[in-house]
Structure formats: structure tokens, C-alpha cells
PyMOL commands that place a pseudoatom at each C-alpha (Angstrom):
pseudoatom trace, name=CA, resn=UNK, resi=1, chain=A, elem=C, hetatm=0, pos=[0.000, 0.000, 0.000]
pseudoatom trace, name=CA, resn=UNK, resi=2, chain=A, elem=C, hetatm=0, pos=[1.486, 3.436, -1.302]
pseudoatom trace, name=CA, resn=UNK, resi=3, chain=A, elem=C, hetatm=0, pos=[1.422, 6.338, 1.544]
pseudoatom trace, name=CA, resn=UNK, resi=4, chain=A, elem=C, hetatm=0, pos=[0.974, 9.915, 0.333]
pseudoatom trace, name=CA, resn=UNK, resi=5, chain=A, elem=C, hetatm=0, pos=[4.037, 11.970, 1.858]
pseudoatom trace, name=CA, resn=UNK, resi=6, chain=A, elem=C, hetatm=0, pos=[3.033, 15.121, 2.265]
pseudoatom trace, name=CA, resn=UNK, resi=7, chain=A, elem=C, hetatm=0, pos=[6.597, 16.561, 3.407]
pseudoatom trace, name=CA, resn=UNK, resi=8, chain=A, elem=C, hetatm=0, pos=[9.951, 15.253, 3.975]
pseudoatom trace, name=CA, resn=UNK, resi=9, chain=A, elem=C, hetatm=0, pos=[12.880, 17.102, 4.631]
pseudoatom trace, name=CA, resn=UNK, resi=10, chain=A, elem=C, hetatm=0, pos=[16.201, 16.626, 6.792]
pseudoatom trace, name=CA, resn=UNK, resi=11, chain=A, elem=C, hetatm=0, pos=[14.500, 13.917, 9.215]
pseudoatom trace, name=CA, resn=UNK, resi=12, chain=A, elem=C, hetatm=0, pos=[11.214, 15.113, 9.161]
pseudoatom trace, name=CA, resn=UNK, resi=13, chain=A, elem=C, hetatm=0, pos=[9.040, 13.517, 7.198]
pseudoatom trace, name=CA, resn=UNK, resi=14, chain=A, elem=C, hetatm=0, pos=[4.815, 13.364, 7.443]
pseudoatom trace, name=CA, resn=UNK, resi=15, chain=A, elem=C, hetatm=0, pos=[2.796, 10.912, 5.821]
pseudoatom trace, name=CA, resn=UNK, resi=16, chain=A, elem=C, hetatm=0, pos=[-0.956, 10.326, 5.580]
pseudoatom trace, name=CA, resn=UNK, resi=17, chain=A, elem=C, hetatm=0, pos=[-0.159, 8.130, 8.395]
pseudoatom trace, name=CA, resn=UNK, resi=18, chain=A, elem=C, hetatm=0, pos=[3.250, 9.074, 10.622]
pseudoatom trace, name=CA, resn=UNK, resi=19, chain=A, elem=C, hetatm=0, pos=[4.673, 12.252, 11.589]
pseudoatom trace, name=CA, resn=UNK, resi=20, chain=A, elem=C, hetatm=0, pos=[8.288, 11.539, 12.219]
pseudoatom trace, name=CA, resn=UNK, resi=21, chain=A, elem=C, hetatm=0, pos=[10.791, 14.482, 13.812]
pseudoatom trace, name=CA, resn=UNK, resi=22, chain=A, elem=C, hetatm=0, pos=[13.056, 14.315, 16.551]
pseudoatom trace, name=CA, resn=UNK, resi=23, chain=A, elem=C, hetatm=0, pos=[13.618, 10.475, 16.258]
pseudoatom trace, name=CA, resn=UNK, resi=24, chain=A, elem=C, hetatm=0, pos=[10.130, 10.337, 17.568]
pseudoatom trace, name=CA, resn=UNK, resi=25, chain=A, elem=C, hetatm=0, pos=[7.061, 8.717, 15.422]
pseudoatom trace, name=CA, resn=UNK, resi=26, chain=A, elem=C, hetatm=0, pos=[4.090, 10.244, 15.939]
pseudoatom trace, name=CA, resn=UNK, resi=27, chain=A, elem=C, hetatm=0, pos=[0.464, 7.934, 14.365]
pseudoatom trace, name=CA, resn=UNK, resi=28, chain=A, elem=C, hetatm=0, pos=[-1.406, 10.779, 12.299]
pseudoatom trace, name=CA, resn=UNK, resi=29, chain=A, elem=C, hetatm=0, pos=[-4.676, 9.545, 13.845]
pseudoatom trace, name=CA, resn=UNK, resi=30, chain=A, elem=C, hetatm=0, pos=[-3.812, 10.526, 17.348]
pseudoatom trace, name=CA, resn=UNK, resi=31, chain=A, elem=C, hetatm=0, pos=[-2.924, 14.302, 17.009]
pseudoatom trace, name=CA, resn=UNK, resi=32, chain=A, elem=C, hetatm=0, pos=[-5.718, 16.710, 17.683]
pseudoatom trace, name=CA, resn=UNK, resi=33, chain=A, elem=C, hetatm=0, pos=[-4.842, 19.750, 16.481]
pseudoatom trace, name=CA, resn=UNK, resi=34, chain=A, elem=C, hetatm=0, pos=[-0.747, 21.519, 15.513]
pseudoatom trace, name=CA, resn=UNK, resi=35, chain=A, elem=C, hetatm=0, pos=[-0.112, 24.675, 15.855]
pseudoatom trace, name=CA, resn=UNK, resi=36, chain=A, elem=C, hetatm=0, pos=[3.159, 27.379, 15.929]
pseudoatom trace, name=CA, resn=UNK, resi=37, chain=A, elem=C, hetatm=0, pos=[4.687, 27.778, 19.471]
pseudoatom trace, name=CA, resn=UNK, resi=38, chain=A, elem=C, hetatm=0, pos=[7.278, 30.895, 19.568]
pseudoatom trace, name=CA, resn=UNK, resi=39, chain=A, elem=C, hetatm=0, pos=[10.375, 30.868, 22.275]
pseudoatom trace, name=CA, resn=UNK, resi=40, chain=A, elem=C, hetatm=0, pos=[11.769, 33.648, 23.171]
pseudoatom trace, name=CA, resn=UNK, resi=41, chain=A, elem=C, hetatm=0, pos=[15.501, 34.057, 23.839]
pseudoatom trace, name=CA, resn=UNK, resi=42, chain=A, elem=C, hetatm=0, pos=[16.441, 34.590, 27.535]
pseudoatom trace, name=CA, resn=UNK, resi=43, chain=A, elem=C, hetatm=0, pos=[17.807, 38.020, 27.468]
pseudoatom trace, name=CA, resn=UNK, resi=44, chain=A, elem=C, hetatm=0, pos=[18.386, 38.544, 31.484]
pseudoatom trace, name=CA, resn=UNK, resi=45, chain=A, elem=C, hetatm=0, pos=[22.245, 37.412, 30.947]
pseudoatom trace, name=CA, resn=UNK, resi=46, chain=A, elem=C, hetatm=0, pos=[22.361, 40.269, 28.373]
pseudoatom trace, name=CA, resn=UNK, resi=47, chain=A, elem=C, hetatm=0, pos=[20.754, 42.936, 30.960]
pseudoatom trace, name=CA, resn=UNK, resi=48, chain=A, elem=C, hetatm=0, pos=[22.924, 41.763, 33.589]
pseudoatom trace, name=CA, resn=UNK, resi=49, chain=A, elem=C, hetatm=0, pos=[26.313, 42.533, 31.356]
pseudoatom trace, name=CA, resn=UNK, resi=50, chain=A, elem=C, hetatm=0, pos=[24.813, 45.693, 30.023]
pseudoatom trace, name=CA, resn=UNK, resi=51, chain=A, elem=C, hetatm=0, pos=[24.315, 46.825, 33.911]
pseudoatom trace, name=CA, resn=UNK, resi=52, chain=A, elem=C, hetatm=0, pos=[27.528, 45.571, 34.822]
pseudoatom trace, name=CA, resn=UNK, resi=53, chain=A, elem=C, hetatm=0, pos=[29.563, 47.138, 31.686]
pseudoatom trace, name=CA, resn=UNK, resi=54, chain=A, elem=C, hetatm=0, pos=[27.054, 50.919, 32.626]
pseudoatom trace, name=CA, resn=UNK, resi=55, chain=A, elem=C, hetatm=0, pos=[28.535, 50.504, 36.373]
pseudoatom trace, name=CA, resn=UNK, resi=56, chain=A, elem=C, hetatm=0, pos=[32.267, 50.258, 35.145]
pseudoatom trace, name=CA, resn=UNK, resi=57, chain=A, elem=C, hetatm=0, pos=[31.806, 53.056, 32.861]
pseudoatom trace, name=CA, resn=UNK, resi=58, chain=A, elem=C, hetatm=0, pos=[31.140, 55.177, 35.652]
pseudoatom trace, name=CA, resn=UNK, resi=59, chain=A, elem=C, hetatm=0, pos=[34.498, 54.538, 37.064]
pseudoatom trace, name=CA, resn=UNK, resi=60, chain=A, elem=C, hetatm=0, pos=[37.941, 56.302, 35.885]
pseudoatom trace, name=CA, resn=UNK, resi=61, chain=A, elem=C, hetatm=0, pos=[41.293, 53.915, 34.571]
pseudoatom trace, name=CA, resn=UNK, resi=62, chain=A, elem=C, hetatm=0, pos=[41.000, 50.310, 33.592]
pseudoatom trace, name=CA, resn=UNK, resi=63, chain=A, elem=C, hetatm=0, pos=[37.683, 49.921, 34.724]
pseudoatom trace, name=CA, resn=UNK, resi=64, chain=A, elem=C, hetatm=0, pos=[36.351, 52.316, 32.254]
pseudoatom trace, name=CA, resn=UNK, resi=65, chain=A, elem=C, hetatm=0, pos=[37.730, 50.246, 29.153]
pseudoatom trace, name=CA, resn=UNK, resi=66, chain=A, elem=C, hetatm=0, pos=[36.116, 47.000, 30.852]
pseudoatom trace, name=CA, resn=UNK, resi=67, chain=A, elem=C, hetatm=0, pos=[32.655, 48.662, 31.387]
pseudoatom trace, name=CA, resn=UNK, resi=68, chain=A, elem=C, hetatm=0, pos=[32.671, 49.116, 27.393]
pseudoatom trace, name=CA, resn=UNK, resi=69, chain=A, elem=C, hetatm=0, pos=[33.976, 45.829, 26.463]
pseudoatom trace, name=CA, resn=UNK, resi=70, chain=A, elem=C, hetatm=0, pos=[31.029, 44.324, 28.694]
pseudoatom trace, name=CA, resn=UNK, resi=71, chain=A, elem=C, hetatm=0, pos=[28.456, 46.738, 26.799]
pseudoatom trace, name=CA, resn=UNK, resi=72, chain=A, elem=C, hetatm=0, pos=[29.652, 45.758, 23.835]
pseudoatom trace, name=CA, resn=UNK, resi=73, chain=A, elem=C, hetatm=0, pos=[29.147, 41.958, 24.332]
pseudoatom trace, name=CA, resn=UNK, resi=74, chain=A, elem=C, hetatm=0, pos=[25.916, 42.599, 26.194]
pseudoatom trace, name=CA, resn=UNK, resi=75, chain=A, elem=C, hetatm=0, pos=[24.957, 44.395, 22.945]
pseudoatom trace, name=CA, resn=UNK, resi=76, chain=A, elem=C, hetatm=0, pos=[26.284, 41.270, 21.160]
pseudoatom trace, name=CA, resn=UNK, resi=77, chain=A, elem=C, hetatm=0, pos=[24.502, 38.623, 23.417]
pseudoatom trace, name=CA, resn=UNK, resi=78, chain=A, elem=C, hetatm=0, pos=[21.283, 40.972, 22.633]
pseudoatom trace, name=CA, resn=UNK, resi=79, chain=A, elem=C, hetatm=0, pos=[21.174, 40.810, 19.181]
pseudoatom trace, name=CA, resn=UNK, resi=80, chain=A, elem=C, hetatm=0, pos=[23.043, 37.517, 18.204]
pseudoatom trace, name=CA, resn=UNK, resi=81, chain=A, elem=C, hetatm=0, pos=[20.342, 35.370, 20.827]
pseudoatom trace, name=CA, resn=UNK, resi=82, chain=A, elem=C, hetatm=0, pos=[17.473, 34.176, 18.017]
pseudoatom trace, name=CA, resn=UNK, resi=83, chain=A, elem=C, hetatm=0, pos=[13.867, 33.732, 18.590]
pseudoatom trace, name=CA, resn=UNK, resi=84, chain=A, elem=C, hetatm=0, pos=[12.965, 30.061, 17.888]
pseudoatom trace, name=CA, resn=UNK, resi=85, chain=A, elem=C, hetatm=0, pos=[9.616, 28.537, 16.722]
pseudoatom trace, name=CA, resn=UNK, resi=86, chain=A, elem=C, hetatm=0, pos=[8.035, 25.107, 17.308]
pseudoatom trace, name=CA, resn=UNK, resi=87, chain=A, elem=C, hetatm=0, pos=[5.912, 22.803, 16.046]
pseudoatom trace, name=CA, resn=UNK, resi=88, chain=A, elem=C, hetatm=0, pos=[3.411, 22.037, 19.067]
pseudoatom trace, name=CA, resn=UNK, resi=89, chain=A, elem=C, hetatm=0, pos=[1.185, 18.814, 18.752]
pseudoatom trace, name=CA, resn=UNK, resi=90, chain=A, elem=C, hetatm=0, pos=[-2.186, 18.154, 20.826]
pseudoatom trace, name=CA, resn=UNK, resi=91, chain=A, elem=C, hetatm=0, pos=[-2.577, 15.338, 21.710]
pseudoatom trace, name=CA, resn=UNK, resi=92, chain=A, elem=C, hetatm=0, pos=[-4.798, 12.960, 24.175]
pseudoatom trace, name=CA, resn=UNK, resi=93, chain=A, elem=C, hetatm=0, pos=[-1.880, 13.038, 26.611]
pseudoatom trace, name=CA, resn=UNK, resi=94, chain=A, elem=C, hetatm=0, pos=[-1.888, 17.264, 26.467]
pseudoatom trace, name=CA, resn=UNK, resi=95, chain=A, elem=C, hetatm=0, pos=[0.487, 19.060, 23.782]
pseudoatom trace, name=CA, resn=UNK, resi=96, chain=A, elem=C, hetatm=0, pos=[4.022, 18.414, 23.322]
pseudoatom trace, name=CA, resn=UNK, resi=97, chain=A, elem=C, hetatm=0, pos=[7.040, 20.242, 21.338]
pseudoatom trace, name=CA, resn=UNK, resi=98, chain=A, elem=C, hetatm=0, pos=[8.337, 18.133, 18.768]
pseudoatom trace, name=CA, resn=UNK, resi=99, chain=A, elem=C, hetatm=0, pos=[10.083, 20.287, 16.248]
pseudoatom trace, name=CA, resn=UNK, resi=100, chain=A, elem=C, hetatm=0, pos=[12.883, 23.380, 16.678]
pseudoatom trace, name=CA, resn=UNK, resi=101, chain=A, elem=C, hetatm=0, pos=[13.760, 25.792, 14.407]
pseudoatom trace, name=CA, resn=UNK, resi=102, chain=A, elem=C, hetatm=0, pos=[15.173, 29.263, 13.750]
pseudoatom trace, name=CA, resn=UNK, resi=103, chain=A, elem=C, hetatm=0, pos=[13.652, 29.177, 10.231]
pseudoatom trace, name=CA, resn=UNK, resi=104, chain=A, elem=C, hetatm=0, pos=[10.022, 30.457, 11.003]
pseudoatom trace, name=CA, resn=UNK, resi=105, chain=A, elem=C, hetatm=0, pos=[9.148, 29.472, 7.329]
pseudoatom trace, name=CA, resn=UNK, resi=106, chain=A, elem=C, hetatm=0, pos=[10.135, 26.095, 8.094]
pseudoatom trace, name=CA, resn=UNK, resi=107, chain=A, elem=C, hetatm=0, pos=[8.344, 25.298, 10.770]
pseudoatom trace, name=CA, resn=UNK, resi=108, chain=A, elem=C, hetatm=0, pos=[5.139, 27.064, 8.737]
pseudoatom trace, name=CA, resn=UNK, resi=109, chain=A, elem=C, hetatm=0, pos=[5.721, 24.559, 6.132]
pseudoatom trace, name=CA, resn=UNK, resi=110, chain=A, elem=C, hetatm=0, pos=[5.973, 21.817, 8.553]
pseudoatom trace, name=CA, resn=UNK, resi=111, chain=A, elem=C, hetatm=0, pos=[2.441, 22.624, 10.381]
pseudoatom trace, name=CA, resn=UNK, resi=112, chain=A, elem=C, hetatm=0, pos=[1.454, 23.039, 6.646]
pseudoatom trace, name=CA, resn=UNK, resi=113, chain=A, elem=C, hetatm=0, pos=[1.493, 19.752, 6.302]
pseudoatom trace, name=CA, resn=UNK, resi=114, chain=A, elem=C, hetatm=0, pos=[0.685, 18.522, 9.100]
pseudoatom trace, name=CA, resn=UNK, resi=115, chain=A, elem=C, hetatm=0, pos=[-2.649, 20.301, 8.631]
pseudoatom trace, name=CA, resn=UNK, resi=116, chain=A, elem=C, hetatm=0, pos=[-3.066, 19.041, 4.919]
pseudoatom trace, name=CA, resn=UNK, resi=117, chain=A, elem=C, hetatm=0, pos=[-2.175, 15.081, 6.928]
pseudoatom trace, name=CA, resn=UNK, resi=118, chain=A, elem=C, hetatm=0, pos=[-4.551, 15.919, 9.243]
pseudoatom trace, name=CA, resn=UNK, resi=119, chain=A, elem=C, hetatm=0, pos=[-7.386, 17.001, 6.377]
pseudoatom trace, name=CA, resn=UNK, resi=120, chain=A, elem=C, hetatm=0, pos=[-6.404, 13.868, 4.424]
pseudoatom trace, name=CA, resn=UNK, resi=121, chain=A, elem=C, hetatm=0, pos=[-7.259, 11.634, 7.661]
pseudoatom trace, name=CA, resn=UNK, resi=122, chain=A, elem=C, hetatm=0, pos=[-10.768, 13.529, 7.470]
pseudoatom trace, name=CA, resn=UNK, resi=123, chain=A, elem=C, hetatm=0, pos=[-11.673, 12.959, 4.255]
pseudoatom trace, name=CA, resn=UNK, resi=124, chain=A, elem=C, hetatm=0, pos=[-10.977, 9.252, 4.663]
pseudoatom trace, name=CA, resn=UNK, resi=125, chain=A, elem=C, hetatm=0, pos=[-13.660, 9.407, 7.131]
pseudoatom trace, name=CA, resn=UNK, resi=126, chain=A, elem=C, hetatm=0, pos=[-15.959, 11.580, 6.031]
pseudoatom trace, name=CA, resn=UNK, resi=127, chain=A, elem=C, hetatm=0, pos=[-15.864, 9.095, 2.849]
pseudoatom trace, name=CA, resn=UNK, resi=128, chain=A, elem=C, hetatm=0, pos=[-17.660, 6.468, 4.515]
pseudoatom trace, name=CA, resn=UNK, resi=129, chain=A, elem=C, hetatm=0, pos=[-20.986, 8.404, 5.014]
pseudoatom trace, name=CA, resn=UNK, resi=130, chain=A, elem=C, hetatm=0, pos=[-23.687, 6.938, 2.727]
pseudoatom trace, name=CA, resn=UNK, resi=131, chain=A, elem=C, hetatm=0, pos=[-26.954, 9.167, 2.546]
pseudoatom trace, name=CA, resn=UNK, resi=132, chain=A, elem=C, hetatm=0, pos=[-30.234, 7.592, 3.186]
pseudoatom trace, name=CA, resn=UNK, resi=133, chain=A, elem=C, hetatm=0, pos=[-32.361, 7.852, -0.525]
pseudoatom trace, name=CA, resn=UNK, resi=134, chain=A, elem=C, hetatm=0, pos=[-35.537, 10.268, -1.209]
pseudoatom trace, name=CA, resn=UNK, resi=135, chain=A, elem=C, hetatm=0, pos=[-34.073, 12.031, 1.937]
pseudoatom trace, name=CA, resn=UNK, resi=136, chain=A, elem=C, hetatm=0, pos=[-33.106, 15.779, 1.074]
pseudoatom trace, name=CA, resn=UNK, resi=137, chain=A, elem=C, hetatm=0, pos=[-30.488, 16.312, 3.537]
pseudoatom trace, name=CA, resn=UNK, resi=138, chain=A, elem=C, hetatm=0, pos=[-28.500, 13.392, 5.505]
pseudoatom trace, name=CA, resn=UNK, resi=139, chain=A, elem=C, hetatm=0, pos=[-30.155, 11.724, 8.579]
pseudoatom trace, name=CA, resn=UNK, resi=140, chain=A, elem=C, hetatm=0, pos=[-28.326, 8.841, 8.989]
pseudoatom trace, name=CA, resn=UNK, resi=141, chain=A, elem=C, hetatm=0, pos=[-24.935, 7.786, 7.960]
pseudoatom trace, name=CA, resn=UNK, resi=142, chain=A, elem=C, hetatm=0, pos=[-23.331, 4.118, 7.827]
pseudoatom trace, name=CA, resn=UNK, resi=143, chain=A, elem=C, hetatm=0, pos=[-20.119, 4.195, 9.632]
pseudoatom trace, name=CA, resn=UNK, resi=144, chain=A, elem=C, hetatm=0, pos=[-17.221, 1.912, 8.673]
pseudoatom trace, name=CA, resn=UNK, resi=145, chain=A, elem=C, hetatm=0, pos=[-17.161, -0.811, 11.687]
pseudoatom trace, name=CA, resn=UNK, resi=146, chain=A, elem=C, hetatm=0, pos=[-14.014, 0.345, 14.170]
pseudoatom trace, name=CA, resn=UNK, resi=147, chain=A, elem=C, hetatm=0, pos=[-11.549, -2.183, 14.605]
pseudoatom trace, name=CA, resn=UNK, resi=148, chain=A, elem=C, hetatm=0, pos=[-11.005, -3.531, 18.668]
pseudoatom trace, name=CA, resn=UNK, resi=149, chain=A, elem=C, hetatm=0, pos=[-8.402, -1.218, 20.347]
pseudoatom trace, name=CA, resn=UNK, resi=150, chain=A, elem=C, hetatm=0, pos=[-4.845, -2.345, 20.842]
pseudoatom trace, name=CA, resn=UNK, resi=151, chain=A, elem=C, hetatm=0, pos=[-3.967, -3.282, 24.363]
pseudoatom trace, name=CA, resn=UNK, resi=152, chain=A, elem=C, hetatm=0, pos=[-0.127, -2.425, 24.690]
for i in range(1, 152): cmd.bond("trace and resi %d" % i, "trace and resi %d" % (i + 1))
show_as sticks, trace
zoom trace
């Protein structure tokens, strides 16, 4: 049986059926809903140099020339520390962070298709419903029988 891959790229790869990212598989049918989670940087450490180097700038002699030396790689630590986005999965267990990036477009992609996965496991579903004849709208639907749960 042929799966439809919706994405695959650098270890991640999503299927109609697995989401695989991390090292970690992840069964299509059990996520809920995906959506973007943003992290932002820490940026006390950079505060606390940028105080430290503004108190030694105060000061006359050697001081002085560490005071700016500290603002400048408090400035540094400010700028160079990068926002990073997530993929964040809900699941029946609660929601979970499976994917890190930089690349915001990345990760957009990624819950892209994760969405269109997600979709495709719908229609499958919604495939199945059968509507009842001379009725004008659907009252009843035939459900495909569901196979016994798996006791792990």
C-alpha cells in the first residue's frame, strides 16, 4: 500500500499516516490539532552585562575600558540570541514540542502539512458516510465498523 508523503525534509518527514521528527514517530490519527509555538531568547544574561559594563563606565582607569567591552558583548549577546519557533502537537496526553527551528518558514511549512495530513485523515472518514435515498439532507450515515483497540 502506497502512503501519500506530504513533506519530507532533513529527518522530518509526514505521511498520511506518521509524523516523524526528533527520532520520535508520531500515528497521524492521534494528534488533535498543531499549531506554531514561539520561544523567546532569555535576554536577562544580556541585561545583567549591560548593567555591569554601565557601572564600570562610571568609574575612571581600567575599569572604564572594561565597562565598554562588557556593553559591547551585552549588545552582542542581545542581538546575536534568536527567537525560535516550534511545532506544538495536541494530543490525548496534552500538547508536546516536537520540532525546533530558527527558520520560522520552516516550521510554517511543517504545520502546513501537518494540517493538509490531518485534512487527508478527514476525508478518509468523512468518505464512509452513505446518505439515506428520497431524503433531502443526511439523517443517517453508515459508519465503517471500528476495529477492537490495541492493548499495549
Amino acid at each position: 500500500m502506497d502512503r501519500k508523503v506530504f513533506f519530507s525534509d532533513g529527518g522530518v518527514i509526514i505521511s498520511d499516516s506518521r509524523f516523524i521528527a526528533s527520532g520520535y514517530i508520531y500515528n497521524i490519527r492521534d494528534i488533535i490539532s498543531v499549531r506554531l509555538g514561539v520561544v523567546e531568547p532569555p535576554r536577562s544574561l544580556a541585561v545583567f552585562i549591560l548593567s555591569i559594563g554601565l557601572l564600570f563606565l562610571l568609574t575612571e582607569g581600567a575599569l572604564f575600558v572594561v565597562g565598554g567591552c562588557l556593553i559591547a558583548l551585552g549588545v552582542m549577546t542581545w542581538l546575536f540570541v534568536k527567537t525560535a519557533y516550534v511545532v506544538v502537537i495536541k494530543t490525548a496526553t496534552g500538547e508536546h514540542k516536537v520540532l525546533k527551528d530558527h527558520n520560522s518558514s520552516y516550521i510554517e511549512q511543517v504545520i502546513r502539512a501537518l494540517d493538509a495530513a490531518l485534512i487527508n485523515r478527514g476525508v478518509s472518514v468523512v468518505s464512509g458516510v452513505v446518505p439515506v435515498r428520497g431524503a433531502s439532507h443526511v439523517t443517517h450515515t453508515d459508519f465503517p465498523p471500528m476495529s477492537p483497540p490495541l492493548i499495549e
